[in-house]
N, C-alpha and C positions, 0 to 999 in steps of 0.2 A: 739716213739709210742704215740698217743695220749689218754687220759685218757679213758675208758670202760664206755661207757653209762649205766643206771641201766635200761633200757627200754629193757625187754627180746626178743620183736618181732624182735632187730633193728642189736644189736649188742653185744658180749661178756656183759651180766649181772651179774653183784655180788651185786646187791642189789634188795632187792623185795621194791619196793613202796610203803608205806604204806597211810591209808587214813591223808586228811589232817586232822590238830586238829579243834576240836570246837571251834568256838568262844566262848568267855565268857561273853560276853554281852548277849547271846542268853541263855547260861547253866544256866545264874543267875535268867532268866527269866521262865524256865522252871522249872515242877512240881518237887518232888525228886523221881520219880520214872522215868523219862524222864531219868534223870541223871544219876539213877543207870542200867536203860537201856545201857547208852553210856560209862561205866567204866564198865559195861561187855562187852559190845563192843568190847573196848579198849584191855580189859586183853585177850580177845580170839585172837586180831591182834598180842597181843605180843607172844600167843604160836605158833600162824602159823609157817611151816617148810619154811628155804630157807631165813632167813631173814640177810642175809654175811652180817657182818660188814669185808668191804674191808681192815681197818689195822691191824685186828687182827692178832694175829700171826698165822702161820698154816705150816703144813711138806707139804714138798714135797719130794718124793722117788722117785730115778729114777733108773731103772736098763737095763741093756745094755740084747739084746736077738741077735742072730744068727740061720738063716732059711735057711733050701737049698730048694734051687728052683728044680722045677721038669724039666726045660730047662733051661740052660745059659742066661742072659739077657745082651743084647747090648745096653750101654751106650756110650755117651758122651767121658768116660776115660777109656774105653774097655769092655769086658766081665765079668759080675759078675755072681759067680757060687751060692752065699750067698746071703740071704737080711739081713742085718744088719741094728737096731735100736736102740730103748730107750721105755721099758713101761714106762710114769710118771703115780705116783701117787700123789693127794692132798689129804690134813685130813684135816679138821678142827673139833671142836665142831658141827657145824651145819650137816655135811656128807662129803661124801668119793667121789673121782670119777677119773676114769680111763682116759689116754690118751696114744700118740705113736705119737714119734719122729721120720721117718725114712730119713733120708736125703739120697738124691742121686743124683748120680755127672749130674751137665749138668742144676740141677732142682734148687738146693737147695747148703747150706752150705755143708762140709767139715763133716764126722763121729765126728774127733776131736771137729772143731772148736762148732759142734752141745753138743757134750760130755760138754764142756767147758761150753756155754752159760746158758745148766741146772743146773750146777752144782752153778756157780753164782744166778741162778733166784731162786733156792730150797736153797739157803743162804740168802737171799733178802728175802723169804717169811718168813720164822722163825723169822727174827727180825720186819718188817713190815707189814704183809701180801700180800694176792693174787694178791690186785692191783698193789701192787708193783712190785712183782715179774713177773706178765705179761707186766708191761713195763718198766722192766728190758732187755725184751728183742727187738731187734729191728728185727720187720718182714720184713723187705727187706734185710737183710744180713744173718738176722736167721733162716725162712721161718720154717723150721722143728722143732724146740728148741718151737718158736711161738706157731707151732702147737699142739707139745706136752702135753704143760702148756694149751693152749687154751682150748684143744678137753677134756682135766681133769677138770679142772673147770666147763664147760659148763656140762659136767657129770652129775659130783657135785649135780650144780643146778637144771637141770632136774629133779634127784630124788630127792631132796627137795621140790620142786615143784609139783612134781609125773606129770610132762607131760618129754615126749619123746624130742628127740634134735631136729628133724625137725619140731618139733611145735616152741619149744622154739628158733628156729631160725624164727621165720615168717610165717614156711609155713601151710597149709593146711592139712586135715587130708586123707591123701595118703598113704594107706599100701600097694603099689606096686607104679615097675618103668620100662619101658622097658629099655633094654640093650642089648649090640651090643656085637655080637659075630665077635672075631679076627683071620682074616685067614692069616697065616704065608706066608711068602717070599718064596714059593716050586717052583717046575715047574708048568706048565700048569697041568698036571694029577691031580699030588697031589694038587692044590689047587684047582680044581676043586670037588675032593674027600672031601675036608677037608669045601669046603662050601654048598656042599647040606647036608652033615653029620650035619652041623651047621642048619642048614634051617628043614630037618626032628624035629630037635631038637626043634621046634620052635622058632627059633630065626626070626626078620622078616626085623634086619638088619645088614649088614656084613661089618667088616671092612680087606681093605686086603692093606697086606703092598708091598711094591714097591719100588723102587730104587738100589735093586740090578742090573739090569743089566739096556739094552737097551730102553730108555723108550719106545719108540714103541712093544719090546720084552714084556712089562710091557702091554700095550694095549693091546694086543693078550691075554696075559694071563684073565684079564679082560674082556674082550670079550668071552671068554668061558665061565669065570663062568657064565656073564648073559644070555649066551644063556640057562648053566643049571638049573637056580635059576628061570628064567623068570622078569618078568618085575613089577610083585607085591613087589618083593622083593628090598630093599630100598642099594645101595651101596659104600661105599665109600672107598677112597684112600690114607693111608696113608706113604709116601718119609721118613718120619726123617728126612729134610735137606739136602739131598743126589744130589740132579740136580742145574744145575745151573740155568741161566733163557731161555737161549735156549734149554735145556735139557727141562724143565717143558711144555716150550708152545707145543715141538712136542709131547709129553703124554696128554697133554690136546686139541691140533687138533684129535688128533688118537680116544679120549675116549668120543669127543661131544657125538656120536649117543648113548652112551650108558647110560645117565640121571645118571650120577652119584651124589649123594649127594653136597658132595666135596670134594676137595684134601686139607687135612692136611699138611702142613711143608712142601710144596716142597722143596725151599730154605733152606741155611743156617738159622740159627735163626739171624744171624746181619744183614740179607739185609731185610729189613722194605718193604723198596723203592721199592724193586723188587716183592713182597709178593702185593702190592698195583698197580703194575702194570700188574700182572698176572689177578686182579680182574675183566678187560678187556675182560678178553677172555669169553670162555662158560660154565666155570665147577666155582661154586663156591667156593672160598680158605677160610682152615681155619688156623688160626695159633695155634700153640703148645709150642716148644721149645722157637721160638721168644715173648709169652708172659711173660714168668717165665724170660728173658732176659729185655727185656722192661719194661716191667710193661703194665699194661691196658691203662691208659693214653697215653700215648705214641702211642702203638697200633692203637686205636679208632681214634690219632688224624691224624696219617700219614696216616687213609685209607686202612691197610695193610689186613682186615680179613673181609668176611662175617660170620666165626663163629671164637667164641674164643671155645679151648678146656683149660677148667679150673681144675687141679690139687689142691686140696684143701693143699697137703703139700707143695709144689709149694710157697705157699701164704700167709704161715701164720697160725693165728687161723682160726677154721672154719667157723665165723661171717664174720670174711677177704677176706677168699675165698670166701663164699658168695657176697659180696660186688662185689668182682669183674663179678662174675656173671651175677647179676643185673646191673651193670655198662653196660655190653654189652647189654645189653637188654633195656637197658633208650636208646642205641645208636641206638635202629632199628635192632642190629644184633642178632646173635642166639648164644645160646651157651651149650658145653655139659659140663657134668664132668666125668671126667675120676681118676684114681688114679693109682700110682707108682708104682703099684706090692706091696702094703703094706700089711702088718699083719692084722688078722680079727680087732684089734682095730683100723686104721686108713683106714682102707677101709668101714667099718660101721658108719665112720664118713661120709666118704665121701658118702654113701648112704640118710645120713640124710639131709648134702648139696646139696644132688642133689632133694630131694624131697620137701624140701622148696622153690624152685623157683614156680613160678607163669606158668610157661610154662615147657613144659616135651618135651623131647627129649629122643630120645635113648642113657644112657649114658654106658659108659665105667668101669663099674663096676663088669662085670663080671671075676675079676681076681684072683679068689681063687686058682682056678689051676693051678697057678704059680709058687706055694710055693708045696714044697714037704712036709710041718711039718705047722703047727701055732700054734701060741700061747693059742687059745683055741676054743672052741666049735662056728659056723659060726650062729649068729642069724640073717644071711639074704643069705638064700638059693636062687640060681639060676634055677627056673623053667617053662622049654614054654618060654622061652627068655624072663623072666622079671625076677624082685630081688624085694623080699621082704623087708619093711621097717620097723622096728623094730615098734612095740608102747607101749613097756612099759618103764617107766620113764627114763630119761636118756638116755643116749649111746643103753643100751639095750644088754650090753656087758656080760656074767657071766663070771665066774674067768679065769683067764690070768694068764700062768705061763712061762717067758721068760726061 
């Protein structure tokens, strides 16, 4: 990993900038009341809050939580009935701040290997600190461990700070985001049921998932709901991976007339090639599983995506996943955020990542109702098909008890 810039807008911050010093050809020249101006000055820079010194030493606590989901979740390595994670915590002198590791197969590192990685990086801080400790860990193997330590510090900082994490990431002052409501893999009936129930709700746009069966069977289904939604309403289609590329193109000849968005993950996540050759046709592709696999680079350079869907645990710290973001967006392309089915702490990161970008999209945030239990109280409610963005200092998180 490379070192943490101290520039808060840019990326992971642990130091506040302070003014440069006075010359002293100039101080020697000025009056003594010039001077005792500038050594108040001074002394008031040095009590300002947020000023990390990165080696200090500092704890980090991590503790493991278990969530049952209100439905099964279909992974990669089968059915998970649990979400399992990691609260981290950071202390230093300076403040406190909350984070959440949740690693999930397909996305991210191993529970172990995730267990592992903090447990070294919260040994690494104590003797070295924070700086250390965050690039202790590597975000392309540890992506969740990253994020954990990442989204806790940026915390941190925030409330020392007293600005919110999507300012302190870059963005704009944005207390609202729209967000796409998910319509499960039913029959025609039931999803049909299940996306005007969505759309009453105000939601204004729907994601429905596909790849169970026939994909022209998948077209039909599709084709209903926009007969029931109408044509205001904005739709899109996500496979997980599921078809192949003849499988994709006849779902994507079947789905022309009906203006969908675009199609998510048709493909496996290793066919790049094939994701880039779908781009051809008349539905735009996004990729999902094949980013957290490639990387963005890679992605961007083979052509393979009109949008990227970005996982902020997926990726790292949330400056990281930001990064990637904006990376598809320097490229011309669009891009949403979504999140893993996490706990309110790493799903309220990812709200604050999504509302730093420069451009809004309907993201994939609305997944509290996944979880039958969290960790604690939701400081970014889902209402009329938007999510609230937290704006008090920090994360915006109150106590979390795994």
């Amino acid at each position: 990993m490379t070192d943490p810039p101290s520039d808060p807008s840019s990326d992971t911050p642990f130091d506040r900038p302070g003014e440069a010093p006075a010359d002293e050809d100039v101080l020697a020249e000025a009056g003594s009341e010039e001077k005792e101006d500038e050594e108040e000055k001074e002394k008031e820079d040095e009590d300002l809050p947020g000023e990390y010194d990165p080696s200090a030493g500092a704890e980090v606590t991590v503790e493991a939580y278990s969530l049952p989901l209100s439905r099964p979740l279909e992974t990669a390595q089968g059915t998970l009935e649990r979400r399992r994670g990691f609260v981290v915590r950071v202390r230093t002198d300076e403040g406190t701040g909350v984070g959440e590791a949740a690693p999930l197969p397909g996305f991210t590192e191993s529970r172990e290997a995730c267990r592992t990685a903090l447990a070294d990086a919260a040994a690494v801080a104590e003797r070295e600190g924070l700086e250390a400790a965050h690039d202790a860990i590597d975000e392309e193997t540890h992506p969740a461990a990253a994020h954990g330590i990442g989204g806790a510090v940026l915390d941190a900082v925030g409330r020392a700070l007293d600005q919110p994490l999507s300012r302190l990431l870059g963005g704009d002052s944005r207390d609202r985001l729209p967000v796409n409501a998910v319509v499960g893999d039913g029959d025609p009936g039931a999803t049909v049921e299940a996306a005007v129930a969505a759309v009453d709700a105000g939601f204004e746009t729907l994601k429905v998932k596909v790849g169970a069966r026939d994909p022209r069977a998948d077209a039909t289904r599709l084709r209903e709901v926009r007969e029931a939604v109408g044509p205001e309403t904005t739709l899109r289609a996500d496979a997980n991976g599921a078809w192949s590329r003849a499988e994709a193109e006849r779902f994507l000849d079947a789905v022309e007339p009906l203006a969908l968005q675009y199609l998510e993950q048709p493909l496996p996540p290793g066919d790049v090639e094939g994701s880039a050759t779908l781009r051809d046709g008349p539905v735009p592709i996004a990729v999902d599983e094949g980013l957290a696999l490639h990387g963005v680079e890679a992605v961007i350079a083979a052509g393979a995506a009109d949008v990227l869907v970005v996982k902020p645990m997926a990726h790292g710290s949330p400056a990281a996943a930001r990064a990637v973001a904006m990376a598809a967006l320097d490229a011309g392309l669009s891009a949403t955020v979504t999140t893993t089915v996490d706990a309110v702490v790493a799903r309220t990161t990812a709200v604050h990542v999504a509302a730093s970008l420069p451009e809004v999209t309907s993201a994939g945030l609305a997944t509290a109702d996944r979880l039958g239990a969290d960790l604690g109280p939701d400081p970014a409610p889902v209402t009329d098909g938007s999510i609230a963005v937290p704006q008090t200092p920090g994360l915006g998180v109150g106590e979390v008890s795994p």
